[in-house]
PyMOL Python script that loads the backbone (N, CA, C, O; Angstrom):
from pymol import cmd

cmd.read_pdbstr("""\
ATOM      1  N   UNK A   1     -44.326 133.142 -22.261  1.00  0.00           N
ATOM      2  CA  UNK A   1     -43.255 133.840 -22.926  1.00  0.00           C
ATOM      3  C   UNK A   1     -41.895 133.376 -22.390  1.00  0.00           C
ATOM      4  O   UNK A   1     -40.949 133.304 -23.174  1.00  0.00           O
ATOM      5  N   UNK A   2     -41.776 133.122 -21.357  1.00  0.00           N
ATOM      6  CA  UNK A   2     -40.161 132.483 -20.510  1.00  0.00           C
ATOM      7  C   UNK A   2     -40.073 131.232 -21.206  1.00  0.00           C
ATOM      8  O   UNK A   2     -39.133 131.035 -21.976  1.00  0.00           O
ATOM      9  N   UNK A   3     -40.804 130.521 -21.047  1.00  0.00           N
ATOM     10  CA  UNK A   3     -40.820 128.972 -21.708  1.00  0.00           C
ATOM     11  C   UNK A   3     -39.762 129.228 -23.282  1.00  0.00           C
ATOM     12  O   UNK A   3     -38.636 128.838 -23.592  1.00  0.00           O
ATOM     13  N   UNK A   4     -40.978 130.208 -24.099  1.00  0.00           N
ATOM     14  CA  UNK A   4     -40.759 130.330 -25.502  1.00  0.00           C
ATOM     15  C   UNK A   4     -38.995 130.917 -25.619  1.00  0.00           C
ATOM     16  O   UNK A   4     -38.100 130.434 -26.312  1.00  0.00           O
ATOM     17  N   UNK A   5     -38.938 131.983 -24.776  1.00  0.00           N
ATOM     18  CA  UNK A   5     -37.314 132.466 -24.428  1.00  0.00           C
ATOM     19  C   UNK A   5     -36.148 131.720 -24.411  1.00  0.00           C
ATOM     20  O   UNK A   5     -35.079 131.729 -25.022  1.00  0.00           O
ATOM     21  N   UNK A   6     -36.902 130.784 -23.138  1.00  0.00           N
ATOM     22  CA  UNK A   6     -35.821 129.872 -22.873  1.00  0.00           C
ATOM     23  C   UNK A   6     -35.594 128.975 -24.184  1.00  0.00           C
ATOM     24  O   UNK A   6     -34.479 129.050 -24.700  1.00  0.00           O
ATOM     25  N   UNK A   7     -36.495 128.183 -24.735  1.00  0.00           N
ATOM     26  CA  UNK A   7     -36.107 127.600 -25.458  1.00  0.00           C
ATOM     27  C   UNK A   7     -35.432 128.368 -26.880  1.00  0.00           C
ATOM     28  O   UNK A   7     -34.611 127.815 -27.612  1.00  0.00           O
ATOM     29  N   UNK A   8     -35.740 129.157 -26.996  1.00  0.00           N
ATOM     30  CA  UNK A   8     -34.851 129.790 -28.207  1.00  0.00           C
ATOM     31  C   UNK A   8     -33.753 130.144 -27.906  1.00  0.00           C
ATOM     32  O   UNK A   8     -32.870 130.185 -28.763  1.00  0.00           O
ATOM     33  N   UNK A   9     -33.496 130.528 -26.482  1.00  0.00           N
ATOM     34  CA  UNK A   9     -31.722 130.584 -26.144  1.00  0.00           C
ATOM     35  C   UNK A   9     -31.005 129.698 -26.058  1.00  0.00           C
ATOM     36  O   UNK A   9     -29.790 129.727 -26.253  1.00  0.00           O
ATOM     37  N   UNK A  10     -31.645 128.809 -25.761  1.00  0.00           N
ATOM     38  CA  UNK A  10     -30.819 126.882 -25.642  1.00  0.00           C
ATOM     39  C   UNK A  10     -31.031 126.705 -27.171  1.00  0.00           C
ATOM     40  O   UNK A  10     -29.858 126.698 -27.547  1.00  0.00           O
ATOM     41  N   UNK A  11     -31.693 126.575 -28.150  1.00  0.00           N
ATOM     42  CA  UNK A  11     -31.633 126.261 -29.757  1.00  0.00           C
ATOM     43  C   UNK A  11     -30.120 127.120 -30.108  1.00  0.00           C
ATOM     44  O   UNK A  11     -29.375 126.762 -31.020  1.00  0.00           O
ATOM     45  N   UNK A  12     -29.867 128.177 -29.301  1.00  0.00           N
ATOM     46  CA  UNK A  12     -28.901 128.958 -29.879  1.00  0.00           C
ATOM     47  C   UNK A  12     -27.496 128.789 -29.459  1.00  0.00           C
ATOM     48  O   UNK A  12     -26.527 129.518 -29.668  1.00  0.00           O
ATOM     49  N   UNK A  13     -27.603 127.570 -28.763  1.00  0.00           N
ATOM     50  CA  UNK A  13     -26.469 127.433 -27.860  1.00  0.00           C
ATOM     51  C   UNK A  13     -26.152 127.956 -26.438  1.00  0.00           C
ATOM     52  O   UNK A  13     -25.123 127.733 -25.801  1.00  0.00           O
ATOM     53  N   UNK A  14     -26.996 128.537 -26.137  1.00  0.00           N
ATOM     54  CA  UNK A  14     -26.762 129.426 -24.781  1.00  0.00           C
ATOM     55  C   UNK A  14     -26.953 128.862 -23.598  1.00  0.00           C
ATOM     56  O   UNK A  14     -28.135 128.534 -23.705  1.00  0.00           O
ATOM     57  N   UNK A  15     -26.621 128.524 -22.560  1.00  0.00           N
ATOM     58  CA  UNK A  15     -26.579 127.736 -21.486  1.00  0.00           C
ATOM     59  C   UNK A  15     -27.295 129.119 -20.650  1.00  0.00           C
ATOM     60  O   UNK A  15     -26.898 130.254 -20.388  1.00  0.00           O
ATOM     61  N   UNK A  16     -28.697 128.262 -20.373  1.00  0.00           N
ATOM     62  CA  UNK A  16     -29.601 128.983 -19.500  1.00  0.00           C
ATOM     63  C   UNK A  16     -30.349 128.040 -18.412  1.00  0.00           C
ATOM     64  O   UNK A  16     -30.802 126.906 -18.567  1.00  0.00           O
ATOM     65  N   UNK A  17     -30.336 128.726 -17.459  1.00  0.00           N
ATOM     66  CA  UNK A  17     -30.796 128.492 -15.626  1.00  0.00           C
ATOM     67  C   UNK A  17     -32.484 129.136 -15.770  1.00  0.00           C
ATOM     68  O   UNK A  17     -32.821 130.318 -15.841  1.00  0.00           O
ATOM     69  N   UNK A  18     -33.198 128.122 -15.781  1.00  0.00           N
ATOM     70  CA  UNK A  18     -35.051 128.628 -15.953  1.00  0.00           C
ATOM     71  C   UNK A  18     -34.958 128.466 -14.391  1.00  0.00           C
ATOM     72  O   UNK A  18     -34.860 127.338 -13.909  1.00  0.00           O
ATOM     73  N   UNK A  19     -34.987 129.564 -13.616  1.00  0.00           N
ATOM     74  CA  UNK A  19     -35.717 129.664 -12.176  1.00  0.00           C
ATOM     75  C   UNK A  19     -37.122 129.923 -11.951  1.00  0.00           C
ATOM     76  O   UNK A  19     -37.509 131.056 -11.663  1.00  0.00           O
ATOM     77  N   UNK A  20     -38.060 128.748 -12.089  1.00  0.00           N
ATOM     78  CA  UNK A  20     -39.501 129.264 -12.080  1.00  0.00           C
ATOM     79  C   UNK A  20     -39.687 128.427 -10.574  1.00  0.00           C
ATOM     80  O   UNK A  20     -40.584 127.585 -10.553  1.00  0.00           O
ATOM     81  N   UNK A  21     -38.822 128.640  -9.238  1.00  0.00           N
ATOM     82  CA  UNK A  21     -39.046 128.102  -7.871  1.00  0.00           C
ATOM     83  C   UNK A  21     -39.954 129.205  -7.195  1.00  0.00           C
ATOM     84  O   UNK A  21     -39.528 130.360  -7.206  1.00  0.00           O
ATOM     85  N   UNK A  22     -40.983 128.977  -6.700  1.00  0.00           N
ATOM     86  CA  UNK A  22     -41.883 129.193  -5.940  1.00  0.00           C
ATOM     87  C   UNK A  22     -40.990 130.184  -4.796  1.00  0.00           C
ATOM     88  O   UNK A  22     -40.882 129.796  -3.632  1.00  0.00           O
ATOM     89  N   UNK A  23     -40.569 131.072  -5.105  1.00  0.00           N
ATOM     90  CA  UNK A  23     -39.725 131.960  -4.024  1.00  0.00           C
ATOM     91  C   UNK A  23     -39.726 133.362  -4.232  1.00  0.00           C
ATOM     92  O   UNK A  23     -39.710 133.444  -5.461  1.00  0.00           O
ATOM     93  N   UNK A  24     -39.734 134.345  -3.846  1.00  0.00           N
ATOM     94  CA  UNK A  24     -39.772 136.050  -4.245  1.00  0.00           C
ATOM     95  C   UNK A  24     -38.696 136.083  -5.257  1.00  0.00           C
ATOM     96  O   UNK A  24     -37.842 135.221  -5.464  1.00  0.00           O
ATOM     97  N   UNK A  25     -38.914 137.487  -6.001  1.00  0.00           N
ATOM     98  CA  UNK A  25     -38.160 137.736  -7.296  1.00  0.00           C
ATOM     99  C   UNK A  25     -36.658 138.136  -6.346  1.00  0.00           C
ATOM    100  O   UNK A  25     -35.596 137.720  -6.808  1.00  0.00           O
ATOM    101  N   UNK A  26     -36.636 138.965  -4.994  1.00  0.00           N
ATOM    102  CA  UNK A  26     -35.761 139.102  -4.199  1.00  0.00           C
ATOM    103  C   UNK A  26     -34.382 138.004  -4.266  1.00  0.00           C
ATOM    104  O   UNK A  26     -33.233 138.241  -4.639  1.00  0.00           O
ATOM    105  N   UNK A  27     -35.101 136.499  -3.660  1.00  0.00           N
ATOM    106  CA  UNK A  27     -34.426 135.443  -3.190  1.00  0.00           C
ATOM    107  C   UNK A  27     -34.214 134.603  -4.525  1.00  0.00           C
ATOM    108  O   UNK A  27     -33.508 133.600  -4.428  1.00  0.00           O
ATOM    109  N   UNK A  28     -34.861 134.978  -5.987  1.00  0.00           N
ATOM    110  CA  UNK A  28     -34.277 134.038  -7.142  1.00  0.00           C
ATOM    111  C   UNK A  28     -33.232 135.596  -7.466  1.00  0.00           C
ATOM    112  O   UNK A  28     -32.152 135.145  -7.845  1.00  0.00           O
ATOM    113  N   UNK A  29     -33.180 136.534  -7.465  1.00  0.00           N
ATOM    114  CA  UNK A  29     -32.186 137.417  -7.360  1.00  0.00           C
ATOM    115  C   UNK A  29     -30.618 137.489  -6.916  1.00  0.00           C
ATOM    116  O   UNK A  29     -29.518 137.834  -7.346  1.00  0.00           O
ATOM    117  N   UNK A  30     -31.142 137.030  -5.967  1.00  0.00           N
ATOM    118  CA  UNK A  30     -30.021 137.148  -4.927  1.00  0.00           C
ATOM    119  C   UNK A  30     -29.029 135.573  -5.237  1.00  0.00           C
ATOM    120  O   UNK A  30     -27.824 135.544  -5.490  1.00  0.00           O
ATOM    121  N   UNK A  31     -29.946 134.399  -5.123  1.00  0.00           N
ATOM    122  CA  UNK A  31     -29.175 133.325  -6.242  1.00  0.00           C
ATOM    123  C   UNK A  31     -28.301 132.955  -7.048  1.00  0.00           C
ATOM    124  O   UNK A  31     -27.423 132.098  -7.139  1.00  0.00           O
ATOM    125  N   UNK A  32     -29.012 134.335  -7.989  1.00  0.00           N
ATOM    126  CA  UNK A  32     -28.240 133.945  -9.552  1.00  0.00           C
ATOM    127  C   UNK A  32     -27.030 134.872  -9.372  1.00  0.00           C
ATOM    128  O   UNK A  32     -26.068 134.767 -10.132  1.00  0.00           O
ATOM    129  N   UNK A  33     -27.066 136.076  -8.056  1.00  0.00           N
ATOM    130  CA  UNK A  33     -25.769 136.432  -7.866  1.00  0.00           C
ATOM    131  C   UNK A  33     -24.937 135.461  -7.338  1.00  0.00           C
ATOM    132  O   UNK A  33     -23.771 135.452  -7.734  1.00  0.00           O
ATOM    133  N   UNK A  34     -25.339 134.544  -6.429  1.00  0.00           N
ATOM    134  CA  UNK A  34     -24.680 134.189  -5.762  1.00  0.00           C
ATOM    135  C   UNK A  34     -23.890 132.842  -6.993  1.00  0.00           C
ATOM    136  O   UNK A  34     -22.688 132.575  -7.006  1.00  0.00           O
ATOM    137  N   UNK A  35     -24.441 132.503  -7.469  1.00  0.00           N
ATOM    138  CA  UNK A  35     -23.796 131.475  -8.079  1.00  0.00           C
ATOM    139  C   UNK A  35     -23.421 132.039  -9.739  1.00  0.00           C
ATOM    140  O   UNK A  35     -23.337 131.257 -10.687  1.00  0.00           O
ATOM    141  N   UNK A  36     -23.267 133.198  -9.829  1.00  0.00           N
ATOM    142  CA  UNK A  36     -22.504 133.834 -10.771  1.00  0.00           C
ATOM    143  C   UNK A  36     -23.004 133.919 -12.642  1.00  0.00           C
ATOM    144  O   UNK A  36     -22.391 133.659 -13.677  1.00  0.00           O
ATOM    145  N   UNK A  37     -23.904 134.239 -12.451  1.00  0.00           N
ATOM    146  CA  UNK A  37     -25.344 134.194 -13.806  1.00  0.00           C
ATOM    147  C   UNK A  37     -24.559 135.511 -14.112  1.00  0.00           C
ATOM    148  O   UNK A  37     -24.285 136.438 -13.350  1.00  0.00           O
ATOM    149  N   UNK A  38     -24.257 135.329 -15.508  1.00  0.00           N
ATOM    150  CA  UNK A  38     -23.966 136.753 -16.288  1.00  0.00           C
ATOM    151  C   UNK A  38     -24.446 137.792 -16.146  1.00  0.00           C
ATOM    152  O   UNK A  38     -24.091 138.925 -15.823  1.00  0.00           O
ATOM    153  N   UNK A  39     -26.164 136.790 -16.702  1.00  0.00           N
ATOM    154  CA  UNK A  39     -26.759 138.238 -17.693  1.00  0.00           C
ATOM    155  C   UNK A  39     -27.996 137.536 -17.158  1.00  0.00           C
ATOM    156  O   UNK A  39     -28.053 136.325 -17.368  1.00  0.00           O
ATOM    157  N   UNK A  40     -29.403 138.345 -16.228  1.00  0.00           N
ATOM    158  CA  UNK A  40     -30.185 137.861 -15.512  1.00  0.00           C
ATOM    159  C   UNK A  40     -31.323 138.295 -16.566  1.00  0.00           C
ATOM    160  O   UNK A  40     -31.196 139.295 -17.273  1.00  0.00           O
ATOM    161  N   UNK A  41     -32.549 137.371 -16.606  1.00  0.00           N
ATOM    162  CA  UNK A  41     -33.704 137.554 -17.499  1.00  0.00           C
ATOM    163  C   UNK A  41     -35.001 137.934 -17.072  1.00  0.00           C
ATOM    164  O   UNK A  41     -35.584 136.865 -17.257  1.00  0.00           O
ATOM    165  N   UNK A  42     -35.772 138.629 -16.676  1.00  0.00           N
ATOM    166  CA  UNK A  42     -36.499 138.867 -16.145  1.00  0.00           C
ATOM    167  C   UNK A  42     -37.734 139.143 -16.661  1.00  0.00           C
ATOM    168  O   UNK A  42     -37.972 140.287 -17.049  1.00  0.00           O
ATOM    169  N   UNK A  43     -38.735 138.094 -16.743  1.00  0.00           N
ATOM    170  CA  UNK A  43     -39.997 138.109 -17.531  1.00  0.00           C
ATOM    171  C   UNK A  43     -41.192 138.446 -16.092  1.00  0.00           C
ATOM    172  O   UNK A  43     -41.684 137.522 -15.444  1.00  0.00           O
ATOM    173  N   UNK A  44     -41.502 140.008 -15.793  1.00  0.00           N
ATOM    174  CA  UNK A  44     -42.109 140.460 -14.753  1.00  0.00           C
ATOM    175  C   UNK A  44     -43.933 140.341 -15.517  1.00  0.00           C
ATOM    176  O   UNK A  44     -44.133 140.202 -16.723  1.00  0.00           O
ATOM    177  N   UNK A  45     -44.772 140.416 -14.714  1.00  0.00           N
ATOM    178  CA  UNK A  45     -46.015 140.941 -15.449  1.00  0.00           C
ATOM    179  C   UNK A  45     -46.251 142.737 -15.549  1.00  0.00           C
ATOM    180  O   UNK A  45     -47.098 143.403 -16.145  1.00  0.00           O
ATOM    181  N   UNK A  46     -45.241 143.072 -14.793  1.00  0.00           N
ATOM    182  CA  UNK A  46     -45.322 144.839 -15.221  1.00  0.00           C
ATOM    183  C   UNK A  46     -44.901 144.983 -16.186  1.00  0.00           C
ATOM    184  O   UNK A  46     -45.554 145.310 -17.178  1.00  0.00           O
ATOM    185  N   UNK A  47     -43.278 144.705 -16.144  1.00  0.00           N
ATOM    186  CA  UNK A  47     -42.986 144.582 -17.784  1.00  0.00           C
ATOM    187  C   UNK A  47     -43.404 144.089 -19.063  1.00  0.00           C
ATOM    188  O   UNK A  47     -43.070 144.466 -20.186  1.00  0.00           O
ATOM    189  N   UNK A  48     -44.413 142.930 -18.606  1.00  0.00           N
ATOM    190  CA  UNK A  48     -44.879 142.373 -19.934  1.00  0.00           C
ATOM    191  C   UNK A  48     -46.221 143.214 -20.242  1.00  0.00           C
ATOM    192  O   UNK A  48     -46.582 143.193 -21.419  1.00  0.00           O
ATOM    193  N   UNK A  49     -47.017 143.964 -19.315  1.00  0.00           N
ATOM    194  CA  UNK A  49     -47.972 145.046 -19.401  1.00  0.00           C
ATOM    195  C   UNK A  49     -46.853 146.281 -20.470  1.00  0.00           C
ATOM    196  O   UNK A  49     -47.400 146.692 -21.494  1.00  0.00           O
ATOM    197  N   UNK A  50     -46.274 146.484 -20.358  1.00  0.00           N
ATOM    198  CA  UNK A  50     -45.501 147.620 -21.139  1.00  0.00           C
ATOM    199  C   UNK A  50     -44.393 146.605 -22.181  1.00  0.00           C
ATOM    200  O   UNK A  50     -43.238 146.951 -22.432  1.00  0.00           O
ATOM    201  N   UNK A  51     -44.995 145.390 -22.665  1.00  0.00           N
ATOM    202  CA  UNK A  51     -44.310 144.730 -23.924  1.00  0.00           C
ATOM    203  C   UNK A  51     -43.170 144.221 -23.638  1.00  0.00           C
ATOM    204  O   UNK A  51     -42.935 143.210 -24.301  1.00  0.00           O
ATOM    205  N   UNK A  52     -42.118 144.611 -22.689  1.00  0.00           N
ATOM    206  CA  UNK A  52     -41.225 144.855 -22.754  1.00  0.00           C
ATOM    207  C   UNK A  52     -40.494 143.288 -21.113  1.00  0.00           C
ATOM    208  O   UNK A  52     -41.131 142.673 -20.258  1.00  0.00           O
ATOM    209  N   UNK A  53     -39.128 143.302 -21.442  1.00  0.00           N
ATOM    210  CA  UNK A  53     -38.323 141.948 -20.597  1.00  0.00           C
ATOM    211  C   UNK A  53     -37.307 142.708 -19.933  1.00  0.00           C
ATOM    212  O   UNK A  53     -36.692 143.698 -20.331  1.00  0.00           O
ATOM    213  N   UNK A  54     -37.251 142.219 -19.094  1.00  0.00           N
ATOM    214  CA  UNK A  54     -35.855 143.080 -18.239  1.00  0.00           C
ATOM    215  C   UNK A  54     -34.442 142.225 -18.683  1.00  0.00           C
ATOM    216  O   UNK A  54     -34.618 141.088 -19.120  1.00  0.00           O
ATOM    217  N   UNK A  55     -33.405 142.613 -18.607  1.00  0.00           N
ATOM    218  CA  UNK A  55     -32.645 141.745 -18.684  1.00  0.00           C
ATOM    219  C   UNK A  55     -31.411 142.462 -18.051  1.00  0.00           C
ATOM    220  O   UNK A  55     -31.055 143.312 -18.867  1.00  0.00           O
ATOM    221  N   UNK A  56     -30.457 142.495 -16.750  1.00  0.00           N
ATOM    222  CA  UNK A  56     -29.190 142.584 -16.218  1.00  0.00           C
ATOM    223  C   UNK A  56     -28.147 142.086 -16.365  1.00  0.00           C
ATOM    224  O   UNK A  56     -27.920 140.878 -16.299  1.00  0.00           O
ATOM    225  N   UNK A  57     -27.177 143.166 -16.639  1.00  0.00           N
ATOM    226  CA  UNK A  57     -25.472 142.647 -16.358  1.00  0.00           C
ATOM    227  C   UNK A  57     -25.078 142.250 -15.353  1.00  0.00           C
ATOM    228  O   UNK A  57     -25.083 143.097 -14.460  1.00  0.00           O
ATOM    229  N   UNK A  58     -24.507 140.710 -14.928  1.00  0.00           N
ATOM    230  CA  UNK A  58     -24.189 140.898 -13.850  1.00  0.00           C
ATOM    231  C   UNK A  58     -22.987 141.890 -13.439  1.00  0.00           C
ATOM    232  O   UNK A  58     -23.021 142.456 -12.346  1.00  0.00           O
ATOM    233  N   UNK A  59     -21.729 142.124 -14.504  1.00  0.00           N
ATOM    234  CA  UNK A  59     -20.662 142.501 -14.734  1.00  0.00           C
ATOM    235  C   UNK A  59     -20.815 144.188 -14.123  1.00  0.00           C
ATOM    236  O   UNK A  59     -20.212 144.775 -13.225  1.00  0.00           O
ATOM    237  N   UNK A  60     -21.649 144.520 -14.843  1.00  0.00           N
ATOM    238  CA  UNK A  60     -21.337 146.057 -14.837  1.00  0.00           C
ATOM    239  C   UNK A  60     -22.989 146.463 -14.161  1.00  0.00           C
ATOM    240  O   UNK A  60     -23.190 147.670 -14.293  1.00  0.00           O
ATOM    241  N   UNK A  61     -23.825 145.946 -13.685  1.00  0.00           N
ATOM    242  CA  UNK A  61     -25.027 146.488 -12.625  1.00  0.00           C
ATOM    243  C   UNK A  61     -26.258 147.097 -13.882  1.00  0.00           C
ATOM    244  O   UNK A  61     -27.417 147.400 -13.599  1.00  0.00           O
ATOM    245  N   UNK A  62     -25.672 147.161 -15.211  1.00  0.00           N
ATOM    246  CA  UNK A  62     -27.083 147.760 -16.318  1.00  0.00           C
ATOM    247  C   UNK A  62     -27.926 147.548 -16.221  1.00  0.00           C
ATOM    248  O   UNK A  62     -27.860 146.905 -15.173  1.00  0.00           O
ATOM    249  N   UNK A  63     -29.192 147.540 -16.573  1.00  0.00           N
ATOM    250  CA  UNK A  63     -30.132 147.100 -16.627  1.00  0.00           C
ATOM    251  C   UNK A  63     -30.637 147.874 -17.859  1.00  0.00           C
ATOM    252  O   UNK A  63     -30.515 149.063 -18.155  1.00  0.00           O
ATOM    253  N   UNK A  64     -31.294 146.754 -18.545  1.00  0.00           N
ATOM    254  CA  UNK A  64     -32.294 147.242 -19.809  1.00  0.00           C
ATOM    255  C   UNK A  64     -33.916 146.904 -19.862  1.00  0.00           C
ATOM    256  O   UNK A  64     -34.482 146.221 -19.009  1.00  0.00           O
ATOM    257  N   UNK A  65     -34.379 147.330 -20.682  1.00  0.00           N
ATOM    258  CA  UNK A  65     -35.931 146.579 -20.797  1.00  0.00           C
ATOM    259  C   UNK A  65     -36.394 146.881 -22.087  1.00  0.00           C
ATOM    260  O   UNK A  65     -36.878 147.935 -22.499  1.00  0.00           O
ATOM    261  N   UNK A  66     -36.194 145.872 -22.644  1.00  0.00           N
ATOM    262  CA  UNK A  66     -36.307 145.560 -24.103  1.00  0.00           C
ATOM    263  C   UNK A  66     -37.589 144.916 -24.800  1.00  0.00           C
ATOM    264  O   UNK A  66     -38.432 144.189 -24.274  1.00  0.00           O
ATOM    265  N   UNK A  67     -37.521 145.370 -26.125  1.00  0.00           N
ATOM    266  CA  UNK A  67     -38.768 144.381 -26.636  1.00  0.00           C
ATOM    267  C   UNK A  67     -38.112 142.586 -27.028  1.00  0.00           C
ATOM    268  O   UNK A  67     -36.994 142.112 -27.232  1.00  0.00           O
ATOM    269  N   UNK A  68     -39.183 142.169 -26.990  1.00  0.00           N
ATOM    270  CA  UNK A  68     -38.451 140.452 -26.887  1.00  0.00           C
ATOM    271  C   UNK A  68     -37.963 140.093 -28.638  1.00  0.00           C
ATOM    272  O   UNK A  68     -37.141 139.213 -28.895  1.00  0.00           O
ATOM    273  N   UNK A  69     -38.392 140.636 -29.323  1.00  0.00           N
ATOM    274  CA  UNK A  69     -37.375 140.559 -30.634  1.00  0.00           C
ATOM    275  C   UNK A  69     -35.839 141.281 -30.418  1.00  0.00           C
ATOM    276  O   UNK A  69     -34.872 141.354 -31.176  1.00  0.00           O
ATOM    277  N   UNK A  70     -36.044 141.723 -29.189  1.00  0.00           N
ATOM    278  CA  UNK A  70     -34.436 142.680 -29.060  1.00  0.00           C
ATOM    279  C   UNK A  70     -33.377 141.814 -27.671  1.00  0.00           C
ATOM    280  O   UNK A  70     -32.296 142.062 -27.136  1.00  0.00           O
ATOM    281  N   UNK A  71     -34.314 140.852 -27.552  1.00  0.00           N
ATOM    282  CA  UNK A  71     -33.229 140.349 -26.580  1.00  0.00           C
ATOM    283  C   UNK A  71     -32.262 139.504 -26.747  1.00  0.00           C
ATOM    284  O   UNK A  71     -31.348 139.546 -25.923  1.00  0.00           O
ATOM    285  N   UNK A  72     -32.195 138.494 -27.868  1.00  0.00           N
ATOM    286  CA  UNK A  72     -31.335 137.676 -28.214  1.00  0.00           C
ATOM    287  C   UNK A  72     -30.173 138.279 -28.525  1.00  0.00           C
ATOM    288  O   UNK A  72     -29.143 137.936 -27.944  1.00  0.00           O
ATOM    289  N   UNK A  73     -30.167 139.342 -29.561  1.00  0.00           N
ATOM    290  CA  UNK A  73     -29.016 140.222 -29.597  1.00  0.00           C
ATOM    291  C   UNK A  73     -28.207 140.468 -28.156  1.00  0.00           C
ATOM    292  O   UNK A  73     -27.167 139.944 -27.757  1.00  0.00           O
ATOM    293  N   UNK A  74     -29.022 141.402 -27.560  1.00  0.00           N
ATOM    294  CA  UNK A  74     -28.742 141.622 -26.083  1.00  0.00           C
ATOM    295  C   UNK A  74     -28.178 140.689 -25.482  1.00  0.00           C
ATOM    296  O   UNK A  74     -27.130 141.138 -25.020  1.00  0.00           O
ATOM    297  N   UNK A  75     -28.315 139.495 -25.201  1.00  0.00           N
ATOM    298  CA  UNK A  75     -27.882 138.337 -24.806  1.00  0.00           C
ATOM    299  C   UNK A  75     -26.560 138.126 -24.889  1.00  0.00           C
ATOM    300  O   UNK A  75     -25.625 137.959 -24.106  1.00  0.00           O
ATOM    301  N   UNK A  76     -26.800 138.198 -26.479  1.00  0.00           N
ATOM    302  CA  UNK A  76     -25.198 137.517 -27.629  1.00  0.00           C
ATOM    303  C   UNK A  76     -24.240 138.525 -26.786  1.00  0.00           C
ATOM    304  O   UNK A  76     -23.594 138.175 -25.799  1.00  0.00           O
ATOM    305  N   UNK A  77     -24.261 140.177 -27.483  1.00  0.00           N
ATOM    306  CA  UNK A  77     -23.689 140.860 -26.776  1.00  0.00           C
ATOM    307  C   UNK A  77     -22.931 140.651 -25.516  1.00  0.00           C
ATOM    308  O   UNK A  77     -21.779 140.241 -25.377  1.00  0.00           O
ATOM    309  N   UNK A  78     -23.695 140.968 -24.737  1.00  0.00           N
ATOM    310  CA  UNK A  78     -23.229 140.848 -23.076  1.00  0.00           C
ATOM    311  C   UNK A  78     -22.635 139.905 -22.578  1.00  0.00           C
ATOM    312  O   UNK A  78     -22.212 139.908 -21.422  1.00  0.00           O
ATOM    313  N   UNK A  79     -22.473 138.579 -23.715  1.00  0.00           N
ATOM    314  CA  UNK A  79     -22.121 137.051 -23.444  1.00  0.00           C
ATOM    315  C   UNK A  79     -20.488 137.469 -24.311  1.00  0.00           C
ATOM    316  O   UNK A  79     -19.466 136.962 -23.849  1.00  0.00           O
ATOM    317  N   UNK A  80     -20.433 137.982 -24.991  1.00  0.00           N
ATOM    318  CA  UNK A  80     -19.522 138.192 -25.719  1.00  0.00           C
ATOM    319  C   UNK A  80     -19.804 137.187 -27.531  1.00  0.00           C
ATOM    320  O   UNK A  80     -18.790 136.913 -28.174  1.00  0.00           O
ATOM    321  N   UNK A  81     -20.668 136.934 -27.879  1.00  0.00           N
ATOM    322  CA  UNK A  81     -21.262 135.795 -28.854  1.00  0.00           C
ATOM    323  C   UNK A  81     -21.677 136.782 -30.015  1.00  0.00           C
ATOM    324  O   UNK A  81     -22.582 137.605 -29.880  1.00  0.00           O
ATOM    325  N   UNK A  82     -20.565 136.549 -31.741  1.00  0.00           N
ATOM    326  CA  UNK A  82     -21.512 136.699 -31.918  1.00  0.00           C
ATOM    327  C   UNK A  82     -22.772 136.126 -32.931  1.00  0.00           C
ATOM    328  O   UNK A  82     -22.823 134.915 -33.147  1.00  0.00           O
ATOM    329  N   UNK A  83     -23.445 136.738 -33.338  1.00  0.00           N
ATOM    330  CA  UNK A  83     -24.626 136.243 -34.221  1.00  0.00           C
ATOM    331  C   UNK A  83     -23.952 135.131 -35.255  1.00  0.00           C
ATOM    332  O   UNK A  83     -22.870 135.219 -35.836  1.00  0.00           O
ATOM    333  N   UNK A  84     -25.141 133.824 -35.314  1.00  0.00           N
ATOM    334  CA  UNK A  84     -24.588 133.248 -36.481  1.00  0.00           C
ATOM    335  C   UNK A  84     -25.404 133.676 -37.854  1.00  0.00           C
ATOM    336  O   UNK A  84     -26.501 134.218 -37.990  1.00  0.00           O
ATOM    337  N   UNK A  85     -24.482 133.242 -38.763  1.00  0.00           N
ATOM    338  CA  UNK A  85     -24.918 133.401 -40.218  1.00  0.00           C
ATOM    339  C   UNK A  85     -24.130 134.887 -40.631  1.00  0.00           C
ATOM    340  O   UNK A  85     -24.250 135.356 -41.762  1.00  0.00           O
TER     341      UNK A  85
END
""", "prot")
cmd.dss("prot")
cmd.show_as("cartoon", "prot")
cmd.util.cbc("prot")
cmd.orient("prot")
């Protein structure tokens, strides 16, 4: 499902960071703060047991957990983007 994500956010124009490094969810966390990631994506296996993707503001600390037909929106949003067509 990350694979499939990622690539539909890059088809959309979206400049995305795939962190699949062999390291705790902690230390790829702490990362994408450090080097200033908007909007963080989070494809957990708890969450995907309950359907659902995490996805964080970096801006304002939110956090959501969405169904994956609902995240691209989410994305656009929080990026300030919006929808084409």
């Amino acid at each position: 499902m990350a694979e499939n994500l990622y690539a539909e956010l890059v088809r959309e124009g979206i400049e995305v960071l795939f962190d699949d490094r062999e390291e705790s969810p902690g230390a790829k966390f702490k990362d994408a703060d450090l080097i200033g990631i908007p909007v963080r994506i989070t494809i957990g296996s708890r969450a995907l047991r309950e359907g659902l993707i995490e996805i964080r503001s970096r801006k304002t600390g939110e956090e959501w957990k969405l169904l994956r037909g609902q995240v691209l929106g989410k994305v656009r949003e929080l990026l300030g983007q919006k929808a084409e067509g």
